[in-house]
PyMOL commands that place a pseudoatom at each C-alpha (Angstrom):
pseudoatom trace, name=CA, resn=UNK, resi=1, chain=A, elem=C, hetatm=0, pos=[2.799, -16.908, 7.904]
pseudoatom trace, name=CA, resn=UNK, resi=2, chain=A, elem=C, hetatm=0, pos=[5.142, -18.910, 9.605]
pseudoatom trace, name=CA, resn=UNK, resi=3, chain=A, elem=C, hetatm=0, pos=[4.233, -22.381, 11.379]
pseudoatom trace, name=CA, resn=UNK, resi=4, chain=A, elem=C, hetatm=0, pos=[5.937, -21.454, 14.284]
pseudoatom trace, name=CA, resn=UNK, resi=5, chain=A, elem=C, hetatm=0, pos=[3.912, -18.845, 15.548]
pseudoatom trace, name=CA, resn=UNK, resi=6, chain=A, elem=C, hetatm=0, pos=[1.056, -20.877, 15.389]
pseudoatom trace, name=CA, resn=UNK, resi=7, chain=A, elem=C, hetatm=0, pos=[1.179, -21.958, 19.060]
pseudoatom trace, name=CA, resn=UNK, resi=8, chain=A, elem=C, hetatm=0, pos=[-2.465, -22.213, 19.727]
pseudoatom trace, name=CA, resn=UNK, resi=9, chain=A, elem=C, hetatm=0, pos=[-5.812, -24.266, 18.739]
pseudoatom trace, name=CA, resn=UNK, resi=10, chain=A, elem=C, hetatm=0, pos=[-8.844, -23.079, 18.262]
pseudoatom trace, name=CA, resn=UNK, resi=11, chain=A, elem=C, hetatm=0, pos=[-12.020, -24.709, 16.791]
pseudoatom trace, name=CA, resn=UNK, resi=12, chain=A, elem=C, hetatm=0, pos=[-14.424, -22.989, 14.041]
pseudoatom trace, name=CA, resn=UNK, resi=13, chain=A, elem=C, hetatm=0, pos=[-17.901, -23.898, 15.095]
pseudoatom trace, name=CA, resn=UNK, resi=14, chain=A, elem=C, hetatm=0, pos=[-20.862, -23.210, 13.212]
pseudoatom trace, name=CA, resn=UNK, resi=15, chain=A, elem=C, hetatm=0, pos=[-23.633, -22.369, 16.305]
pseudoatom trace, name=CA, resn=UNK, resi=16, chain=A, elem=C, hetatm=0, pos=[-27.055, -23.559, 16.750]
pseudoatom trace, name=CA, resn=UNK, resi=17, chain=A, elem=C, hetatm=0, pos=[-29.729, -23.555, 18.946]
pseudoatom trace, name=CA, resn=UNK, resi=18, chain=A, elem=C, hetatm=0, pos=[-30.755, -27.104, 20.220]
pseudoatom trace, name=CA, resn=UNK, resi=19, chain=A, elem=C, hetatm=0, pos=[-34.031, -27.727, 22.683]
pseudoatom trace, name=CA, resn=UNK, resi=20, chain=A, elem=C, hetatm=0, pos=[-33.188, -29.242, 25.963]
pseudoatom trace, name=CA, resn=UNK, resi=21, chain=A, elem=C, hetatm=0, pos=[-35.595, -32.371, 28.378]
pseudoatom trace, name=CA, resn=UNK, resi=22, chain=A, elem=C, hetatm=0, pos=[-37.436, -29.002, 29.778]
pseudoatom trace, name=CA, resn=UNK, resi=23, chain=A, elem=C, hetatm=0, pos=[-37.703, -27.367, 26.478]
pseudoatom trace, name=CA, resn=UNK, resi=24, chain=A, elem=C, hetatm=0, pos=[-35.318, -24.462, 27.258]
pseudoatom trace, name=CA, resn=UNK, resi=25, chain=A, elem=C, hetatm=0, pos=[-33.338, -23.192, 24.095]
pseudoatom trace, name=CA, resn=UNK, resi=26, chain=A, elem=C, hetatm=0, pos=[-29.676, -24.228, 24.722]
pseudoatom trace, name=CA, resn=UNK, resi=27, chain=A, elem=C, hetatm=0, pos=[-27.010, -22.775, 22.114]
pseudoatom trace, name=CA, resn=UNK, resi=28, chain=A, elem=C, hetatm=0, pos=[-24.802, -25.695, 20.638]
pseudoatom trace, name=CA, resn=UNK, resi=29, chain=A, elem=C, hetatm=0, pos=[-22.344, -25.690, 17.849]
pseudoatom trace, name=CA, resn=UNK, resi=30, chain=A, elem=C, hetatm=0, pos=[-20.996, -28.126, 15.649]
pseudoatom trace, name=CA, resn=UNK, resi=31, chain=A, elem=C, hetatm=0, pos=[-17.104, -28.246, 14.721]
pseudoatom trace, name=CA, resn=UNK, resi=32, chain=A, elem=C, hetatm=0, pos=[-16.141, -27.317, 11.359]
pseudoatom trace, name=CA, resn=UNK, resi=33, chain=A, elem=C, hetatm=0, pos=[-12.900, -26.654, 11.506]
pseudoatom trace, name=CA, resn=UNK, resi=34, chain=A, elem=C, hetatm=0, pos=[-9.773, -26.934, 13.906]
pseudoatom trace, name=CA, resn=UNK, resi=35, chain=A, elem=C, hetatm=0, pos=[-7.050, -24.910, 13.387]
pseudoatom trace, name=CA, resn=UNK, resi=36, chain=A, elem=C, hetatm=0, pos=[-3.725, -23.762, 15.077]
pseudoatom trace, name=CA, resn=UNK, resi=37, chain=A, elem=C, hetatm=0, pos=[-3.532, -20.489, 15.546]
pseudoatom trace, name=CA, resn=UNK, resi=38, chain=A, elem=C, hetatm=0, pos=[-1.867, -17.192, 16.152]
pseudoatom trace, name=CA, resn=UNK, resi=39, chain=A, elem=C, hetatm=0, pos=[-3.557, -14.795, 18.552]
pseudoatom trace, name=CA, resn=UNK, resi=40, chain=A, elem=C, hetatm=0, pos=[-2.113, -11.323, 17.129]
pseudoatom trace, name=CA, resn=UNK, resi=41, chain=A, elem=C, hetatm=0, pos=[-3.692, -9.069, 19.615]
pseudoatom trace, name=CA, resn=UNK, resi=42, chain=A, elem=C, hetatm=0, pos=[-6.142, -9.431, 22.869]
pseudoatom trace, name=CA, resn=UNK, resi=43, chain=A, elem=C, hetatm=0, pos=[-7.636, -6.651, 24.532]
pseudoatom trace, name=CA, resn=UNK, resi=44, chain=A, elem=C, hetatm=0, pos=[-10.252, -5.642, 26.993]
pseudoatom trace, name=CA, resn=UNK, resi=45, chain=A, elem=C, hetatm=0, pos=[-12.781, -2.570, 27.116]
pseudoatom trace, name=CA, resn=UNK, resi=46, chain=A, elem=C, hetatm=0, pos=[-15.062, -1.421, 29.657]
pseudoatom trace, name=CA, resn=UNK, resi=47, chain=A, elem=C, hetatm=0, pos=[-18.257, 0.313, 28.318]
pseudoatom trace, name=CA, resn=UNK, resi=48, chain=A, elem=C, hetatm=0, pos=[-20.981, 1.810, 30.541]
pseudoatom trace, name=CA, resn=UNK, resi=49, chain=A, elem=C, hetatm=0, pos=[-24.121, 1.288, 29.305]
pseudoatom trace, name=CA, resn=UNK, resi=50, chain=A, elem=C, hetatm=0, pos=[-27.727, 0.924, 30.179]
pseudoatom trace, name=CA, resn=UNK, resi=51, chain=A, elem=C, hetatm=0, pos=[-27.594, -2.227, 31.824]
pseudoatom trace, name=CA, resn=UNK, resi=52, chain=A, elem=C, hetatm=0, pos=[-24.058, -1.019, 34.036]
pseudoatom trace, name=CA, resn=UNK, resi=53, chain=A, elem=C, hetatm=0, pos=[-20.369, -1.628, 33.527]
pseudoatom trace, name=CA, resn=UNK, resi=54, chain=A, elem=C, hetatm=0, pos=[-19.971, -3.760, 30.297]
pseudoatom trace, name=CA, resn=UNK, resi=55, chain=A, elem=C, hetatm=0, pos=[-16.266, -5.556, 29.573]
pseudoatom trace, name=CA, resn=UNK, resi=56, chain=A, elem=C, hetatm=0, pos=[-15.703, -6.549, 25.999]
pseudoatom trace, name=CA, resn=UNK, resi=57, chain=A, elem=C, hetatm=0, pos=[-12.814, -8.888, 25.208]
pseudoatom trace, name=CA, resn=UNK, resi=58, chain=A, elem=C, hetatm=0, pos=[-11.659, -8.622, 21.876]
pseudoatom trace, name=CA, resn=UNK, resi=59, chain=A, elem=C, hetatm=0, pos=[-8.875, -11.209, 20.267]
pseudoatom trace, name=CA, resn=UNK, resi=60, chain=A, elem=C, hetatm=0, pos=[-7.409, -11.353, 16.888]
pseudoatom trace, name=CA, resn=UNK, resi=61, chain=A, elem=C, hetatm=0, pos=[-6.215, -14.573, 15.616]
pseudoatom trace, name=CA, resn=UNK, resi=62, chain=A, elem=C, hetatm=0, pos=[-4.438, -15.654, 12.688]
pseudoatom trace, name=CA, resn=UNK, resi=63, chain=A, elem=C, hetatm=0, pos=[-4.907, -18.973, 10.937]
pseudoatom trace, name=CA, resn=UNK, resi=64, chain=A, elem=C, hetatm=0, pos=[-4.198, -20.626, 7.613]
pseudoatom trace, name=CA, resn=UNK, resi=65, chain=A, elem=C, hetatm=0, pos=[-7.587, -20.077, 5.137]
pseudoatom trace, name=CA, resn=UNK, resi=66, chain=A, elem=C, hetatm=0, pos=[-9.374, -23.635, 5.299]
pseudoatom trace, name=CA, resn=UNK, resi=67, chain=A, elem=C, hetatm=0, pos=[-11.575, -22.029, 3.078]
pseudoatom trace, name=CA, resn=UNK, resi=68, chain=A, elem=C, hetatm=0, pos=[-15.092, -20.917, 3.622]
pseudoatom trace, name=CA, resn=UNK, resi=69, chain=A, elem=C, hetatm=0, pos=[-15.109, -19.131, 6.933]
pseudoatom trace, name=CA, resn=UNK, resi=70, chain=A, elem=C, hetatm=0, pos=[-17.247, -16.718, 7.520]
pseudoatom trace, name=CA, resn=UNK, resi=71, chain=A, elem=C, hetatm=0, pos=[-19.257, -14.017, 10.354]
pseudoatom trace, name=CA, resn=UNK, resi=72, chain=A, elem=C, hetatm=0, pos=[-21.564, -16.731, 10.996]
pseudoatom trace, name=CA, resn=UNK, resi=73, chain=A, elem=C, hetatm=0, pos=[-19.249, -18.824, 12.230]
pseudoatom trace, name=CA, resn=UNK, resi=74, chain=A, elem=C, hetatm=0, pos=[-17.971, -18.504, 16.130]
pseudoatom trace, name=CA, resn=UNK, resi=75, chain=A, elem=C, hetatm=0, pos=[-14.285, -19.755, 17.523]
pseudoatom trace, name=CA, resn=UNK, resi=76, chain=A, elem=C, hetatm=0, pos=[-13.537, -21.831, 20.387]
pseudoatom trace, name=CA, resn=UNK, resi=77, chain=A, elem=C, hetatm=0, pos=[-10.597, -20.801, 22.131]
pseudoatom trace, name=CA, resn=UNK, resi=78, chain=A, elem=C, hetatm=0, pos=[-9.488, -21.491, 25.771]
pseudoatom trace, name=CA, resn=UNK, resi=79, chain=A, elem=C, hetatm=0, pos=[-13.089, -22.578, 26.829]
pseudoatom trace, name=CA, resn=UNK, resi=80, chain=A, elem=C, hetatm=0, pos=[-14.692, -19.705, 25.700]
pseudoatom trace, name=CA, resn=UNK, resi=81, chain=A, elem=C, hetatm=0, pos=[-16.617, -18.634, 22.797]
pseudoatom trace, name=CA, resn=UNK, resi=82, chain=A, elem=C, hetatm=0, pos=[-15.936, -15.732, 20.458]
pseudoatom trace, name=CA, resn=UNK, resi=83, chain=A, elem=C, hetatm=0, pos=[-18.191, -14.540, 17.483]
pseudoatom trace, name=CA, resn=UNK, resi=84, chain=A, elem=C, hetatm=0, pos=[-16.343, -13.577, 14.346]
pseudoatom trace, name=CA, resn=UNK, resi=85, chain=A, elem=C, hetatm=0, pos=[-16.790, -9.908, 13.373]
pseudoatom trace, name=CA, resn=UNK, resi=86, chain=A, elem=C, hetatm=0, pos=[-15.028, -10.006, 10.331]
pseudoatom trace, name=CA, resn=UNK, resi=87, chain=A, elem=C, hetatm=0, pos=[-12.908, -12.311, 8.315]
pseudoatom trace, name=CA, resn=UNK, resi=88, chain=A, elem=C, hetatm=0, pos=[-9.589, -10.279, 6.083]
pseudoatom trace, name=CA, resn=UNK, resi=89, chain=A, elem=C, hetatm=0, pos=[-7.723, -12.820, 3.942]
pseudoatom trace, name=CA, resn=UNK, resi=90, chain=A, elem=C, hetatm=0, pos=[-4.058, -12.232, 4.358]
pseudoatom trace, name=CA, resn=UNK, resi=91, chain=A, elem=C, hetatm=0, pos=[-0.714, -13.690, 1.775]
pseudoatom trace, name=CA, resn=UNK, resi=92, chain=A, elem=C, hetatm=0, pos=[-2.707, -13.343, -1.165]
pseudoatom trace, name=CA, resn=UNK, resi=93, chain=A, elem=C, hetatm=0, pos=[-5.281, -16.069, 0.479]
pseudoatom trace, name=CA, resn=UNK, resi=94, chain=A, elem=C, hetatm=0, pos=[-3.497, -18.600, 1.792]
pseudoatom trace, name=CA, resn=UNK, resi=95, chain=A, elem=C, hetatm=0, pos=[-4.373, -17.119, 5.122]
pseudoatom trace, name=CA, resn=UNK, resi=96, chain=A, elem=C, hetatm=0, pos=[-7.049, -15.242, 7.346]
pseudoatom trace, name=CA, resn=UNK, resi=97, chain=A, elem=C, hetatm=0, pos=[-7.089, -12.936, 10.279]
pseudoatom trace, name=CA, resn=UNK, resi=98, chain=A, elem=C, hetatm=0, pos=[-10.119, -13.221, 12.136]
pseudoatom trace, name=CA, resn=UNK, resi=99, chain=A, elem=C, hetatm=0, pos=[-11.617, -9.801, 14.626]
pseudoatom trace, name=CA, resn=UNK, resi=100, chain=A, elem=C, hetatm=0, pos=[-13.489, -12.184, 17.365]
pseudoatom trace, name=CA, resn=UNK, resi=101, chain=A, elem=C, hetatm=0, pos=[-15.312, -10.654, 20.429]
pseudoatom trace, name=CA, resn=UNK, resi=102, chain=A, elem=C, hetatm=0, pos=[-15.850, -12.676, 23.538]
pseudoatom trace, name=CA, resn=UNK, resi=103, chain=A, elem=C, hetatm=0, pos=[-19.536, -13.900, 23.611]
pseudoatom trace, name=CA, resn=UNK, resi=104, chain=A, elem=C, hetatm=0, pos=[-20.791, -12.841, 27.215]
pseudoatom trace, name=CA, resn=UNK, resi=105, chain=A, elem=C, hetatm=0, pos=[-18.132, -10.086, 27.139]
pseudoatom trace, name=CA, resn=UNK, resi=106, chain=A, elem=C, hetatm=0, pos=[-16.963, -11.082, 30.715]
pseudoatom trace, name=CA, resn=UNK, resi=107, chain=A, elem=C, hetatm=0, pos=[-12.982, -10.638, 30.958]
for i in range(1, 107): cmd.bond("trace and resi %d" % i, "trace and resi %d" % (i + 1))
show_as sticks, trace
zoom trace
């Protein structure tokens, strides 16, 4: 993995659920980790399913392993939030790649 293709930033946030003034659930998530990262590949699929037209944005990203990332984590990237589908350690361990999907699925 070289340094220099680690252009970007992204933040590994581990998501809860807070209760707002009017006692509306509100999803929040704390930083664990931020990392620069390598987004690998970034693509878009539209679905038709019950509820119409679905888009799902997939990105992979490549980071250095900070150690003890997992599915339950999310990433931050750009503004938007992406859940973490599965986590394959790459270079013996010193580094993951990380299958994200956008979280609202909206391109």
């Amino acid at each position: 993995m070289k340094s220099g293709k680690l252009r970007h930033h992204i933040q590994i946030e581990d998501p809860s659920v807070a209760v707002d003034d009017y006692g509306t659930p509100v999803e929040t998530g704390a930083v664990v980790y931020t990392l620069r990262a390598e987004v690998i590949q970034q693509t878009a699929q539209e679905y038709v399913r019950d509820r119409g037209d679905v888009t799902e944005v997939t990105v992979a990203f490549r980071v250095r392993n900070p150690g003890g990332v997992t599915t339950s984590h999310r990433v931050r990237f750009d503004g938007a939030a992406y859940d973490i589908r599965q986590v394959v350690p790459i270079e013996n361990g010193r580094g993951l790649e990380l299958q994200t999907v956008k979280i609202g699925g909206d391109a």
